[in-house]
Structure formats: C-alpha cells, structure tokens
N, CA, C and O atoms as a printed pandas DataFrame, in Angstrom:
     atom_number atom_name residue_name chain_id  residue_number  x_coord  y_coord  z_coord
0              1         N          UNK        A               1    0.843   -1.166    0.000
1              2        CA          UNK        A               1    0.000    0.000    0.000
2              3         C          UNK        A               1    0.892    1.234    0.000
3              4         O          UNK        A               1    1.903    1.383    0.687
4              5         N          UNK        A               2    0.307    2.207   -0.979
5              6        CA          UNK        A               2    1.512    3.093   -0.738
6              7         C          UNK        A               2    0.646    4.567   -0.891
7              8         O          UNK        A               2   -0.071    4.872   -1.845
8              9         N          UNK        A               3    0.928    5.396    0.341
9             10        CA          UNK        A               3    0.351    6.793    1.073
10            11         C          UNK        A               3    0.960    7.848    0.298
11            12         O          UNK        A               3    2.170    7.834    0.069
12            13         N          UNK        A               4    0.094    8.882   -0.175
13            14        CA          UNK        A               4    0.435    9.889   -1.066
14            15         C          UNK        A               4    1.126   11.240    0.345
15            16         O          UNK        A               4    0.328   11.877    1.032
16            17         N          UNK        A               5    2.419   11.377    0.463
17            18        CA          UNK        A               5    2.552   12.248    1.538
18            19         C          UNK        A               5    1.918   13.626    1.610
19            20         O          UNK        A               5    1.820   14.217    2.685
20            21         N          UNK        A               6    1.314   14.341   -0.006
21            22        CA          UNK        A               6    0.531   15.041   -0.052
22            23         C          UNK        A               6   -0.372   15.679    0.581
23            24         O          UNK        A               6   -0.487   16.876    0.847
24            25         N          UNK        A               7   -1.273   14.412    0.893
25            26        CA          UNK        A               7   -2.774   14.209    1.655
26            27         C          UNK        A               7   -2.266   14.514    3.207
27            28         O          UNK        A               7   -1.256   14.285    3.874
28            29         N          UNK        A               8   -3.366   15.070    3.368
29            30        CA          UNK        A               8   -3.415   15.850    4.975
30            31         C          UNK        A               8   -4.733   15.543    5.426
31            32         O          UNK        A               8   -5.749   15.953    4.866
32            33         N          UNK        A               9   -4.706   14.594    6.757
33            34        CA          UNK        A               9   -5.891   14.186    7.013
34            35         C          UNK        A               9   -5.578   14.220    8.443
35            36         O          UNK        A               9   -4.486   14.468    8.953
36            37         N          UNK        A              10   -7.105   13.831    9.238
37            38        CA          UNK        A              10   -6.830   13.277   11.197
38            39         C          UNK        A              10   -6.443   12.115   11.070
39            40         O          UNK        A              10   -6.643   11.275   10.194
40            41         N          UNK        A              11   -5.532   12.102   12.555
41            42        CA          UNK        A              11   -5.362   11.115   13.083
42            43         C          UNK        A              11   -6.655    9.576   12.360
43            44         O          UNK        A              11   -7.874    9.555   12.530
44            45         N          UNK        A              12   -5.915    8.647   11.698
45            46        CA          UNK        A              12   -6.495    7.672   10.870
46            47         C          UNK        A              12   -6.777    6.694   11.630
47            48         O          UNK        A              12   -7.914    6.233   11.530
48            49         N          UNK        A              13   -5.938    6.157   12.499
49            50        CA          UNK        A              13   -6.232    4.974   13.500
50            51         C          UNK        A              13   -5.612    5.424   15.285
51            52         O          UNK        A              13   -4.543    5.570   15.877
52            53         N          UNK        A              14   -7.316    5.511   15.594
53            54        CA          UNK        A              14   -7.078    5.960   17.037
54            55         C          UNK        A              14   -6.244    4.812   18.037
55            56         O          UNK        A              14   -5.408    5.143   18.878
56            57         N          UNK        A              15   -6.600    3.617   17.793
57            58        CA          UNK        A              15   -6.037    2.573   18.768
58            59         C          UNK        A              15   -5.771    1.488   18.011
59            60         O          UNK        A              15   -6.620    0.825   17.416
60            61         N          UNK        A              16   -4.281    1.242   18.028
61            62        CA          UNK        A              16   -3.878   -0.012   17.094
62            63         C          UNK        A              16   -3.165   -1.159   18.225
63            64         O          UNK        A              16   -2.701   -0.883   19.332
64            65         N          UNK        A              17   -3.237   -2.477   17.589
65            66        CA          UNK        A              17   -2.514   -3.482   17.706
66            67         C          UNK        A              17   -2.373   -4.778   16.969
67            68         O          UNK        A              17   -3.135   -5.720   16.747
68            69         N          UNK        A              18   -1.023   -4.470   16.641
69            70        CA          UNK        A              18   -0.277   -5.398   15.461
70            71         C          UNK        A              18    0.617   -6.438   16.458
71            72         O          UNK        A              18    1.687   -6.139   16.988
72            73         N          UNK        A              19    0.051   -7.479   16.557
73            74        CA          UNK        A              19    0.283   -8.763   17.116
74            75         C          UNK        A              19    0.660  -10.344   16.739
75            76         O          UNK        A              19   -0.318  -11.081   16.612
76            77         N          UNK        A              20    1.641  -10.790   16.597
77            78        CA          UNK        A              20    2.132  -12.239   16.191
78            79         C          UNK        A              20    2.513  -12.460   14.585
79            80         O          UNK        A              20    3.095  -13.362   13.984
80            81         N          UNK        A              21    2.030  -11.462   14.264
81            82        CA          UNK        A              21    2.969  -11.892   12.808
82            83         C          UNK        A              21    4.358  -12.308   12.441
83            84         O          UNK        A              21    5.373  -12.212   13.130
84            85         N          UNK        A              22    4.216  -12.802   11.201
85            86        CA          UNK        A              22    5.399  -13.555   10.499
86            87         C          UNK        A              22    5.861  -12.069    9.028
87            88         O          UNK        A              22    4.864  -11.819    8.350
88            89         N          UNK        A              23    6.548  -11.621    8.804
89            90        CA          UNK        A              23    6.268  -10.852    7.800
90            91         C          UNK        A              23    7.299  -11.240    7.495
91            92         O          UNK        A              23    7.986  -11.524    8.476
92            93         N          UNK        A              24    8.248  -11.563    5.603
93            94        CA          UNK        A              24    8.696  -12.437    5.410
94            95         C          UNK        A              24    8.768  -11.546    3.693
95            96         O          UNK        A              24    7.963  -10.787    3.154
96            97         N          UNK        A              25   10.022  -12.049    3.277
97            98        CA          UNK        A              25   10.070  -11.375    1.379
98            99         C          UNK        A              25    9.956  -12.745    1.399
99           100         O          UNK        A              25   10.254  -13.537    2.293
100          101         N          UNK        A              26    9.410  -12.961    0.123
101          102        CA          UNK        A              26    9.151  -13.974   -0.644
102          103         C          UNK        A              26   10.540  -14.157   -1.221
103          104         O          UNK        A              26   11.316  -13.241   -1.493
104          105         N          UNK        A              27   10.817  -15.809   -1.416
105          106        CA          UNK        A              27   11.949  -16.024   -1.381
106          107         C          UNK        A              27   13.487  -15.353   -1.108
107          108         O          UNK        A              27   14.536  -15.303   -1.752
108          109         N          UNK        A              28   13.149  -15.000   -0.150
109          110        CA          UNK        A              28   13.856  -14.486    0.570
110          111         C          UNK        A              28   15.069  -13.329   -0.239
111          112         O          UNK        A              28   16.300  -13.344   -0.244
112          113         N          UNK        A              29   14.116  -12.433   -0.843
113          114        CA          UNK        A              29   15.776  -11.688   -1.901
114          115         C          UNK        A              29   15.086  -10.240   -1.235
115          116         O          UNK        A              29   13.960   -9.743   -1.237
116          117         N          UNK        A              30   15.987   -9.992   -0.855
117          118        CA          UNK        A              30   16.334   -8.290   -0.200
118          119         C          UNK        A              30   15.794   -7.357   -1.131
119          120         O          UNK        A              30   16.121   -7.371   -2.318
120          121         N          UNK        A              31   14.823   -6.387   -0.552
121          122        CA          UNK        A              31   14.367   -5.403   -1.002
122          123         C          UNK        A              31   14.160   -4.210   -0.220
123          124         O          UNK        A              31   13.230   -3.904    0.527
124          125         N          UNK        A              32   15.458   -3.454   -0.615
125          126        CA          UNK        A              32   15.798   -2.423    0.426
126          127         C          UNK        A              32   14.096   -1.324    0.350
127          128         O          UNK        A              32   13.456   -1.009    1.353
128          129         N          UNK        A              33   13.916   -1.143   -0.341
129          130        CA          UNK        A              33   12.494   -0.482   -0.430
130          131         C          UNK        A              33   11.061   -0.837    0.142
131          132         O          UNK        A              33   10.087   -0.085    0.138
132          133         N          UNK        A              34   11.129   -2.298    0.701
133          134        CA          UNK        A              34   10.275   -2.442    1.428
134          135         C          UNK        A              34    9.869   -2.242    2.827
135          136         O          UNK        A              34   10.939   -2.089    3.416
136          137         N          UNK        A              35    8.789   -2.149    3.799
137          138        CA          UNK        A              35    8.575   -1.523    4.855
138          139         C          UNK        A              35    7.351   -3.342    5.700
139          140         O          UNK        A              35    6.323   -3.945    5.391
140          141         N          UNK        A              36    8.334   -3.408    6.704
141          142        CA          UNK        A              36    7.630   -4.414    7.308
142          143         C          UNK        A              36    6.381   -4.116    7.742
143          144         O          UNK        A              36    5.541   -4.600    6.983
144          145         N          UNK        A              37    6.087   -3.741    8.314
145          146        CA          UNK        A              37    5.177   -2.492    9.309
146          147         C          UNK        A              37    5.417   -0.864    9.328
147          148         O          UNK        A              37    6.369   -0.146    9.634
148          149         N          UNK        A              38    4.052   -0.635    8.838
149          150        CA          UNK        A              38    4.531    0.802    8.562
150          151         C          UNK        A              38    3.164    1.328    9.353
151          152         O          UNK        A              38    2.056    1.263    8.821
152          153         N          UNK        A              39    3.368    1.828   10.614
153          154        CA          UNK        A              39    2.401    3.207   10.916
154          155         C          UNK        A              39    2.166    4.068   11.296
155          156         O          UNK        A              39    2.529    4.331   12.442
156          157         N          UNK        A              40    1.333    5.096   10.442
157          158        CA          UNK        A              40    1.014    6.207    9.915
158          159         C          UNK        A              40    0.049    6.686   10.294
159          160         O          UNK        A              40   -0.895    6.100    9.764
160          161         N          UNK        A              41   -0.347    7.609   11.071
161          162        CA          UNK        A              41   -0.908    8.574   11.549
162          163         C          UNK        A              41   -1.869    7.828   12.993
163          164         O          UNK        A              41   -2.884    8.328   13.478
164          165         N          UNK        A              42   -1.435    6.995   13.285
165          166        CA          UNK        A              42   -1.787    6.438   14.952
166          167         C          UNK        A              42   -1.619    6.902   16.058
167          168         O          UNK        A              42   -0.529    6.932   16.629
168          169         N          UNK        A              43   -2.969    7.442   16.632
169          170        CA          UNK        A              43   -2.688    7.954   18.012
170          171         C          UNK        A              43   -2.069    7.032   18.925
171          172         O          UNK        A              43   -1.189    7.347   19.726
172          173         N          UNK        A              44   -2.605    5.764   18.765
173          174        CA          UNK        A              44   -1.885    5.099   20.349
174          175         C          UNK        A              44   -1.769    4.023   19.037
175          176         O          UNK        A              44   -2.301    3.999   17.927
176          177         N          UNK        A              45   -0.559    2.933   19.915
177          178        CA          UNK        A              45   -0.546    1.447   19.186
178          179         C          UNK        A              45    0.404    0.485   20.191
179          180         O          UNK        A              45    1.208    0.917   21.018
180          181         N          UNK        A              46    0.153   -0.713   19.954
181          182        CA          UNK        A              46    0.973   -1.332   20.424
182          183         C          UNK        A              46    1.687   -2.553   19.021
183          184         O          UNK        A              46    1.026   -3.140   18.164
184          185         N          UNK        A              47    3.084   -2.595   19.222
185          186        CA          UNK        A              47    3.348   -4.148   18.267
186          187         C          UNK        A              47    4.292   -4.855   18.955
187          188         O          UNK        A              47    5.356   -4.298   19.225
188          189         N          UNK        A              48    4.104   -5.910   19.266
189          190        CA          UNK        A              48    4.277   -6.938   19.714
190          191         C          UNK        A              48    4.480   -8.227   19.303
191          192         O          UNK        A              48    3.625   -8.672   18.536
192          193         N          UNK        A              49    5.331   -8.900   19.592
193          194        CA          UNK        A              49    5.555   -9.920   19.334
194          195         C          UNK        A              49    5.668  -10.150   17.757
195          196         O          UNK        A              49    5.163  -11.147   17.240
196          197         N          UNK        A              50    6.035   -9.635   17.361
197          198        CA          UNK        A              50    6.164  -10.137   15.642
198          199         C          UNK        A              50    7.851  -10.524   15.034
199          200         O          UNK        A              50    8.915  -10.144   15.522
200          201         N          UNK        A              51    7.655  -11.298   13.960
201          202        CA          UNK        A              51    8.670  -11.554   13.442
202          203         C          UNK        A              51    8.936  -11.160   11.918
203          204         O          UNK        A              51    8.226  -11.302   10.922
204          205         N          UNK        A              52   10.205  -10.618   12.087
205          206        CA          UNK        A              52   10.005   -9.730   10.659
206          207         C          UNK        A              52   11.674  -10.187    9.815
207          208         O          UNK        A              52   12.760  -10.188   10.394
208          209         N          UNK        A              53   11.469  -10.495    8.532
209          210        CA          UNK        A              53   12.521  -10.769    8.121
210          211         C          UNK        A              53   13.232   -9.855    7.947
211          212         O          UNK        A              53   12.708   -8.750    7.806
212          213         N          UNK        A              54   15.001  -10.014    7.880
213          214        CA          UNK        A              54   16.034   -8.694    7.565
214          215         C          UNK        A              54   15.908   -8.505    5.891
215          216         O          UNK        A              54   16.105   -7.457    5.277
216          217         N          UNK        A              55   15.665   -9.332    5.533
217          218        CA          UNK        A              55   15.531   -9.341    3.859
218          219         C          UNK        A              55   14.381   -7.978    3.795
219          220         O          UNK        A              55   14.171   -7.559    2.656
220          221         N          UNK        A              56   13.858   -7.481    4.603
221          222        CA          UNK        A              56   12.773   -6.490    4.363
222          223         C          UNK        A              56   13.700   -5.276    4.491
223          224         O          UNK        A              56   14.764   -5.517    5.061
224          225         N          UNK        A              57   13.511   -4.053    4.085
225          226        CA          UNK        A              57   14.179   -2.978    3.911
226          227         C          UNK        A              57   14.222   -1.861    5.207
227          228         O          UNK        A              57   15.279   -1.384    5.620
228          229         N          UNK        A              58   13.354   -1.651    5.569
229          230        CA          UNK        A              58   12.595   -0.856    6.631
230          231         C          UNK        A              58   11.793   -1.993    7.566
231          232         O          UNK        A              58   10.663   -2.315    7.199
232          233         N          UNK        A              59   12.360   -2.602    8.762
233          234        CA          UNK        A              59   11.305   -3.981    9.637
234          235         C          UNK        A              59    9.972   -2.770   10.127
235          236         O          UNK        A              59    8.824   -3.054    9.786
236          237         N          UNK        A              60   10.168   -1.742   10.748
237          238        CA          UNK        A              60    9.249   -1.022   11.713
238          239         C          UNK        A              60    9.266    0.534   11.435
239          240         O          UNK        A              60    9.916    1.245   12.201
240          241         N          UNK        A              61    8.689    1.006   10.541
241          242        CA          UNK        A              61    8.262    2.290   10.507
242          243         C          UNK        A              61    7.225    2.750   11.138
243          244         O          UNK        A              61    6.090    2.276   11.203
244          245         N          UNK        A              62    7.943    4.316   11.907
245          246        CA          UNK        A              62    6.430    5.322   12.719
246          247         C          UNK        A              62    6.344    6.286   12.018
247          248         O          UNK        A              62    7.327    6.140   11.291
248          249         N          UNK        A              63    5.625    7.623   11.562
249          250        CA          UNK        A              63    5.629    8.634   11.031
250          251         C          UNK        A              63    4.380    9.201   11.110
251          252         O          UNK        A              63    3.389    8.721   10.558
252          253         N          UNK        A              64    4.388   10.697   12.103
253          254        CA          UNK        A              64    2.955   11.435   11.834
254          255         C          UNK        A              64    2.061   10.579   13.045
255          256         O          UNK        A              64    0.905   10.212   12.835
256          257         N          UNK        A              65    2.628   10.380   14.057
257          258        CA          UNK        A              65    1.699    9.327   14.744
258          259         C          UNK        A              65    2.228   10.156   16.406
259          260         O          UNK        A              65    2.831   11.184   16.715
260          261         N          UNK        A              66    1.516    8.882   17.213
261          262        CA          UNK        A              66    1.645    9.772   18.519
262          263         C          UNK        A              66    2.788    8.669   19.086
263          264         O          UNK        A              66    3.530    8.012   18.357
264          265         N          UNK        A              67    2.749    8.614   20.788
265          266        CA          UNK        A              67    3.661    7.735   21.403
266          267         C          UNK        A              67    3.252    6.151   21.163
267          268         O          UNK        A              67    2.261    5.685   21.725
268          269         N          UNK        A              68    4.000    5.437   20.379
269          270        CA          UNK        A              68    3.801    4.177   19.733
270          271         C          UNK        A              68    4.669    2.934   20.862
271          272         O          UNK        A              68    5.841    3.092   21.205
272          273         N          UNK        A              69    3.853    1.800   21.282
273          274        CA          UNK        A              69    5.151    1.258   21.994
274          275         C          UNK        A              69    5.210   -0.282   21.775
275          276         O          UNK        A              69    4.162   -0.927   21.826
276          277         N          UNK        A              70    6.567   -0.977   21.501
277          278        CA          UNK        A              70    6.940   -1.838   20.825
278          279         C          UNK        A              70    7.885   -2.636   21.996
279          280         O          UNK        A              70    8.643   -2.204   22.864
280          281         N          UNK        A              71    7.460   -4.049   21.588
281          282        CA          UNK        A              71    7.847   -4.881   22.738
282          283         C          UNK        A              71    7.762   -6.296   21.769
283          284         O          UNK        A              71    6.717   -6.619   21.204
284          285         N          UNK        A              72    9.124   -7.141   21.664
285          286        CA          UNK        A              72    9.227   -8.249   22.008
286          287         C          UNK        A              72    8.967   -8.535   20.351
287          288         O          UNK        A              72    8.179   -9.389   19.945
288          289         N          UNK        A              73   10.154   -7.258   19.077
289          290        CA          UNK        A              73    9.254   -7.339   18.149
290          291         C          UNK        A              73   10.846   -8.352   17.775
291          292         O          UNK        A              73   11.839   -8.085   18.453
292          293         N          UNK        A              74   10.953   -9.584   16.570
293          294        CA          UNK        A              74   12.531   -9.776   16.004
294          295         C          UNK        A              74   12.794  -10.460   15.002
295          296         O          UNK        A              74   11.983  -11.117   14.349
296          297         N          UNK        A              75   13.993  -10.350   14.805
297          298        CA          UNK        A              75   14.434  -11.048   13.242
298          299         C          UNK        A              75   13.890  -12.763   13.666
299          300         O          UNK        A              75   13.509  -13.138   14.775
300          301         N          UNK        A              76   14.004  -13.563   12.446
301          302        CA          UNK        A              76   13.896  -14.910   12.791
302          303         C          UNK        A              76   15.079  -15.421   13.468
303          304         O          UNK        A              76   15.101  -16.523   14.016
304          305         N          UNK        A              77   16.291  -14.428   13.418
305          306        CA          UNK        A              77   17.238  -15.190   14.310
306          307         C          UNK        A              77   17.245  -14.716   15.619
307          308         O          UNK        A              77   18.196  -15.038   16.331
308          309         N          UNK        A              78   16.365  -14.013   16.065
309          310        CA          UNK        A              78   15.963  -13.404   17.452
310          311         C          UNK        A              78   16.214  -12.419   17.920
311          312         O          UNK        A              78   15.834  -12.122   19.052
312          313         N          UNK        A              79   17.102  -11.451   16.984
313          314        CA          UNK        A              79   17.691  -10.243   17.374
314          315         C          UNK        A              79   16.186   -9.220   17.433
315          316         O          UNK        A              79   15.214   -9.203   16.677
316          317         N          UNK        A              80   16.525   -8.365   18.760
317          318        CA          UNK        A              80   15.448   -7.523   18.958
318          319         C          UNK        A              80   15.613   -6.664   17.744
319          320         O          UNK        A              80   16.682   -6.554   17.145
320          321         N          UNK        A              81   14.319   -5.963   17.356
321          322        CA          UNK        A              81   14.032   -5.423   16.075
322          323         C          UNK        A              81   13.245   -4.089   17.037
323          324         O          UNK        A              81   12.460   -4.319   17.957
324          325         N          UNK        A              82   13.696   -2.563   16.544
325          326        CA          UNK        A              82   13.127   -1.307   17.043
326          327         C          UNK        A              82   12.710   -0.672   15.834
327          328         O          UNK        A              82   13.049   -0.959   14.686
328          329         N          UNK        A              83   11.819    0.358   16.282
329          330        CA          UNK        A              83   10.874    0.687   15.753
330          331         C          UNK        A              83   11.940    2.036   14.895
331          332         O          UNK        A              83   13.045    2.303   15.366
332          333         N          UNK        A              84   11.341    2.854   13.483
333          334        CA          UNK        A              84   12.580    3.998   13.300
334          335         C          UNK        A              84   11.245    4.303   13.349
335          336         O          UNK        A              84   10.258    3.652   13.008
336          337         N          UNK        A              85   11.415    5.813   14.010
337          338        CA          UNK        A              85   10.541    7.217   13.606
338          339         C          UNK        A              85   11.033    7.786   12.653
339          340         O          UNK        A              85   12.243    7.926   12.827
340          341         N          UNK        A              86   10.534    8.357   11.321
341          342        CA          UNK        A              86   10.880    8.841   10.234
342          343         C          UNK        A              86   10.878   10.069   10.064
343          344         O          UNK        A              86   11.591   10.622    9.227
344          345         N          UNK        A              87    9.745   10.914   11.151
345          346        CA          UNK        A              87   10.025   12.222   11.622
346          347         C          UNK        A              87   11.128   12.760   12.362
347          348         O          UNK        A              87   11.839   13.736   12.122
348          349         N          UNK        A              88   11.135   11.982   13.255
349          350        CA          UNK        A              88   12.328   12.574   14.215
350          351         C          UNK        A              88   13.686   11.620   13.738
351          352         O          UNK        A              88   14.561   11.502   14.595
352          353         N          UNK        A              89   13.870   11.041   12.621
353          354        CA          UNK        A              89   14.673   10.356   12.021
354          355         C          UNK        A              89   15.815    9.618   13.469
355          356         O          UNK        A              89   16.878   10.152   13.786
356          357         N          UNK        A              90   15.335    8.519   14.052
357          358        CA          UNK        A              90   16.157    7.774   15.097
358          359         C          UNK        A              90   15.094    6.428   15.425
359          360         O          UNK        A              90   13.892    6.334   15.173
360          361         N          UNK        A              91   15.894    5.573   15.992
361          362        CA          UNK        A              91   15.159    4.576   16.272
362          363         C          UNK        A              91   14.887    4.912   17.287
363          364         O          UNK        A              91   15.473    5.841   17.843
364          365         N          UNK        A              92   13.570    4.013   18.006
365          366        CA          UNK        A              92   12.667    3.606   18.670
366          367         C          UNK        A              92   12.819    3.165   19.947
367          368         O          UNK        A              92   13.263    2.019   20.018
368          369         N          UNK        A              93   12.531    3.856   21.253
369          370        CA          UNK        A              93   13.461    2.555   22.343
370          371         C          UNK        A              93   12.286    1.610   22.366
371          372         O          UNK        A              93   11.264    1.848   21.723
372          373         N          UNK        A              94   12.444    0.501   23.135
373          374        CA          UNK        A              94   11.513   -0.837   22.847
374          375         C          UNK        A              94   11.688   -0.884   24.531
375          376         O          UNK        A              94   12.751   -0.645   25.104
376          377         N          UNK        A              95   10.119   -1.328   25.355
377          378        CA          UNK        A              95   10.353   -1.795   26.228
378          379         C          UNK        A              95   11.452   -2.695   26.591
379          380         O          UNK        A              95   11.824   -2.835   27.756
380          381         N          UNK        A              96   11.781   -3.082   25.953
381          382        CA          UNK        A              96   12.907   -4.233   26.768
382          383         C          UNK        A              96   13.949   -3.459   26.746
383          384         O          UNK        A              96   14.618   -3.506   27.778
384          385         N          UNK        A              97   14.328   -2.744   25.910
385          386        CA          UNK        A              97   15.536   -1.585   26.231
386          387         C          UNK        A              97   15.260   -0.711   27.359
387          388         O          UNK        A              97   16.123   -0.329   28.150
388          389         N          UNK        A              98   13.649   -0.316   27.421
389          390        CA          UNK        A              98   13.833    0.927   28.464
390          391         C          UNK        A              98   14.256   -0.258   30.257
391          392         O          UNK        A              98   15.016    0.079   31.165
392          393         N          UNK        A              99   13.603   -1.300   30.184
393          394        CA          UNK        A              99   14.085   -1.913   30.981
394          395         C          UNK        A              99   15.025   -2.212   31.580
395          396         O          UNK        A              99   15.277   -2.417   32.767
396          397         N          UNK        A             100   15.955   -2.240   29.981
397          398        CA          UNK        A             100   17.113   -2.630   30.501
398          399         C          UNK        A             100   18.335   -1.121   30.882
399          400         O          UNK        A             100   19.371   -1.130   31.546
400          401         N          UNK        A             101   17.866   -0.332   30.374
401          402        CA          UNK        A             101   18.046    1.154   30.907
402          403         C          UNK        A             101   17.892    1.754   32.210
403          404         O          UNK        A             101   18.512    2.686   32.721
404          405         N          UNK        A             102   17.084    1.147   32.585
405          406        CA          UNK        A             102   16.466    1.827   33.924
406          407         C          UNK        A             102   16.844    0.649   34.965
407          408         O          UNK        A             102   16.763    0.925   36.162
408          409         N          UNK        A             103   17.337   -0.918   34.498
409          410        CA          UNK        A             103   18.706   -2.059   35.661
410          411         C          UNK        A             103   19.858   -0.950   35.655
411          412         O          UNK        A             103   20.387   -0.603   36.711
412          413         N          UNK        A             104   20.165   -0.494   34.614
413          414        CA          UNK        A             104   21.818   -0.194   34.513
414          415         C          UNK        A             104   21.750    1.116   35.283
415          416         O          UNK        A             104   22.830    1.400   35.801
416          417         N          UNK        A             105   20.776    1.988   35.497
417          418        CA          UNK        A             105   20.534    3.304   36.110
418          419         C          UNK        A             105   20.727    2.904   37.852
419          420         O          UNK        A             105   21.406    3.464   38.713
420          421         N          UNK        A             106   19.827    1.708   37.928
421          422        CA          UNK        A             106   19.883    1.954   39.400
422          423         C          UNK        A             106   20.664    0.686   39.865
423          424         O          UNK        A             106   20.142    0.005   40.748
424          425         N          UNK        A             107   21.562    0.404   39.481
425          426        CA          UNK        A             107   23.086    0.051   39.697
426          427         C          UNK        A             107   24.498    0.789   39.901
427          428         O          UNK        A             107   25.526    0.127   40.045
C-alpha cells in the first residue's frame, strides 16, 4: 500500500494493535524499499511480538503518529528489532531496552 505524503488528514487509526505476525520477502531476496510495518498517523498502538525478516528494507516504521510502543518485536534469528521514527529520524526505544536502561541506572 503506498500513502500519497501530499494528503493531509486526522489522526487515521485511534487505537492499534499489530500482534504475532510472520512478515517475510518472498523467497527471501532483499528489497531495500520495502517496509515491514509501517504506521502512519496512529494515536496510540501497540506491536508486539512479531517476526520480521532482515531481507525487508525498513522492519518497523512510525511517522505522523503519537507515542507508539513496541515490545518483544525480532528477526527470525531473534535479534530484537526497534521501531525507526521517520520524523524525528532515530530509532525507537523498545520496552525491553527501556528496561534494561532503567537495571543499569539503578546500579
């Protein structure tokens, strides 16, 4: 699906959750242009638990959205996978990072 950045609209999806997927390139050939999860203009969301291949270009895009929070998302070889904001151009912290942020703080 592909969003005309043009268009100026409200907030599109007030409450999301993207849960247990497999997302996967077909035979597995790298396509830097593709976007595992991409969302766009979400007030709240949660994604979770999903598995997203590296063969995908972009695993987790945010953009135009509100505070999005991501937990427990990863490659098939298990490496944690974070979310990029495309506005504020940086990745994503992921609960398990802020977790593990806030052991190392009060140590």
């Amino acid at each position: 699906m592909h969003f005309e950045s043009s268009i100026i609209s409200l907030i599109s999806c007030l409450q999301t959750v993207i849960r247990g997927n497999a997302i996967l390139e077909v035979n597995d050939l790298a396509d830097p242009l593709s976007i595992g999860i991409s969302l766009v203009e979400c007030e709240s969301a949660v994604t979770e638990q999903n598995v997203i291949d590296t063969a995908v270009g972009t695993l987790i895009l945010q953009s135009q959205s509100g505070p999005l929070e991501y937990f427990d998302n990863a490659t098939p070889a298990g490496l944690l996978v974070q979310g990029y904001d495309q506005q504020a151009v940086r990745n994503l912290d992921e609960l398990t990072t802020k977790v593990q942020d806030s052991l190392c703080l009060a140590f």
